[in-house]
C-alpha angles and dihedrals in degrees: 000000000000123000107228101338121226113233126203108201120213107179090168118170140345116347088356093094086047102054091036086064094052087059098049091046088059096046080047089059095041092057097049093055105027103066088190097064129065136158142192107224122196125180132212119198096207115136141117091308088056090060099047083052107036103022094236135066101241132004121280087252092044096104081052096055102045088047103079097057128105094231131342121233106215128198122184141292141204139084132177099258089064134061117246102224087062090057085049102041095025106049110357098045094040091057101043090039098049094037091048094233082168082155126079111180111196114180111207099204128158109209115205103255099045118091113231122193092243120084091222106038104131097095089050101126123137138121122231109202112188136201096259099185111057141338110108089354101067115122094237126123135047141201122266119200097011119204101013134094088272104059118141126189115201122189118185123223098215111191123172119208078218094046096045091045100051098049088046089058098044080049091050093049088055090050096046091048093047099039093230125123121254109236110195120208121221141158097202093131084077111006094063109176112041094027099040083055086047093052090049100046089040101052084043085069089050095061086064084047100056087142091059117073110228141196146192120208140170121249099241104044088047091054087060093043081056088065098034111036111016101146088070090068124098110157122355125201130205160154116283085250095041089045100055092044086047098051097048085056098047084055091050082056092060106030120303139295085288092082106032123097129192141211129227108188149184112198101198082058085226088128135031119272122227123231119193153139122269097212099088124226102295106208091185088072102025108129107016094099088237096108111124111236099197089097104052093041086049087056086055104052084052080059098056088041087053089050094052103266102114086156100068089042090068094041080056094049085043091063099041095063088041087055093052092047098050082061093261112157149128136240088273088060099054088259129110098226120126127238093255090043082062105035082058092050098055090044091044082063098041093061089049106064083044092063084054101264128138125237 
């Protein structure tokens, strides 16, 4: 556990300031009741409006100064007068590359309240943690005779036997401490050469892991087991490109990307972490005060678990579900309530449990 973590804020674009307030104002509460816990919160204000005015996404110094926090809260970024692959290479790739964020935890969690699309979704609880640092994301190809007839687009798959082993194992650990089995997602029956070296360095890892029942499923069969059989899943275990497709279905199973958080980790702890909501910044809404905050204040509660308070995790999750249940939701649920309605609720929970109720 950290004493007093340092936390680098990072509100960005849209609804991102909006939700972001909701989550300090929760760490604010925390801290006001808990008398265990304490942080130290700075802000950075750079966002798309930073790039119009300063032609980059961050300052040259930006990586320096983010490096010497504890974890990084993360809103969201993105706005129409700016592209959106230089808010992703140039803001959100820098950070989880240099600071070797090669995790990305994804709970999959319906939470009673909340309508999913599947008639028997109660039992929906699993975790997809994807490789975050290279894979189909690598920066690695280019164009040749561009704009003619004979234009070709490479994109190179780049896959490390380092960089596969040490998120299976990061994967297997999951799996061991929860008792579920790992199911790894390929596609090697096809893709012969990247995902054939994954398989074999992955089910390497599984021979140190004999306690832990593991899996091996095509990607395309496992998207439809997804649908049809989600409660089977535990962990499950993919590419940088499969997870992310993977993960944004798994939300759509429990309720869509506005309640679901994310995790950007580095294991070793040598760098910061970054904690943040999957929904984006959702201009078409910013504003309007409509915005709903559980995401964000999800993502949080994955930061203070990171930083070695499970157990408020859990008051978090706690509220959250007390919240639903008293009727509390925004536009997105189906309810009329306000992001800061609902940010109150949860916290309204959380400090009750901290006074010692139970909710």
């Amino acid at each position: 556990m950290i004493e007093e973590p340092s936390i680098a804020i990072l509100p960005g674009d849209g609804i991102g300031p909006e939700v972001m307030d909701e989550a300090v104002a929760l760490l604010k509460d925390i801290e006001e009741y808990d008398p265990s816990f304490s942080c130290e919160m700075t802000s950075f204000l750079w966002d798309s409006n930073y790039y119009l005015e300063n032609g980059r996404m961050m300052p040259e110094d930006g990586l320096d100064q983010l490096r010497s926090f504890d974890a990084i809260l993360f809103g969201a970024m993105g706005a129409a007068h700016v592209p959106d692959d230089v808010t992703v290479w140039e803001f959100i790739m820098p950070i989880r590359k240099n600071f070797q964020q090669y995790i990305n935890y994804r709970p999959v969690k319906k939470l009673r309240g909340i309508q999913s699309p599947l008639i028997n979704s109660d039992a929906v609880d699993f975790v997809i943690i994807r490789e975050n640092a290279e894979g189909e994301y690598s920066n690695s190809g280019g164009k040749l005779y561009e704009y003619t007839e004979e234009a070709v687009a490479i994109q190179n798959t780049i896959m490390t036997e380092k960089g596969i082993k040490r998120a299976a194992q990061f994967a297997f650990e999951q799996a061991r401490e929860k008792g579920v089995k790992l199911t790894n997602a390929t596609k090697s029956n096809a893709v012969i050469h990247t995902m054939k070296f994954w398989d074999e360095v992955v089910e390497r890892v599984s021979k140190e892991y004999k306690d832990v029942h593991y899996e091996k499923v095509y990607i395309d069969a496992l998207a439809a087991l997804f649908v049809q059989k989600p409660q089977s899943f535990g962990v499950v275990f993919a590419s940088n490109l499969f997870g992310d497709i993977l993960s944004d279905l798994g939300s759509a199973l429990v309720g869509g990307l506005g309640v679901s958080p994310s995790a950007n980790i580095n294991p070793t702890g040598e760098f910061p972490s970054m904690f943040e909501p999957v929904h984006g910044s959702a201009p078409d809404i910013a504003g309007k005060g409509i915005a709903n905050p559980m995401a964000q204040i999800w993502s949080t509660a994955l930061m203070l678990e990171h930083l070695g308070r499970s157990d408020l995790h859990q008051l978090i999750i706690n509220a959250i579900v007390k919240a639903l249940a008293e009727g509390f939701k925004t536009k997105d649920l189906g309810g009329d309530h306000s992001t800061t309605e609902m940010g109150a609720a949860i916290r309204k929970y959380v400090v009750k449990q901290l006074q010692g109720a139970v909710v």
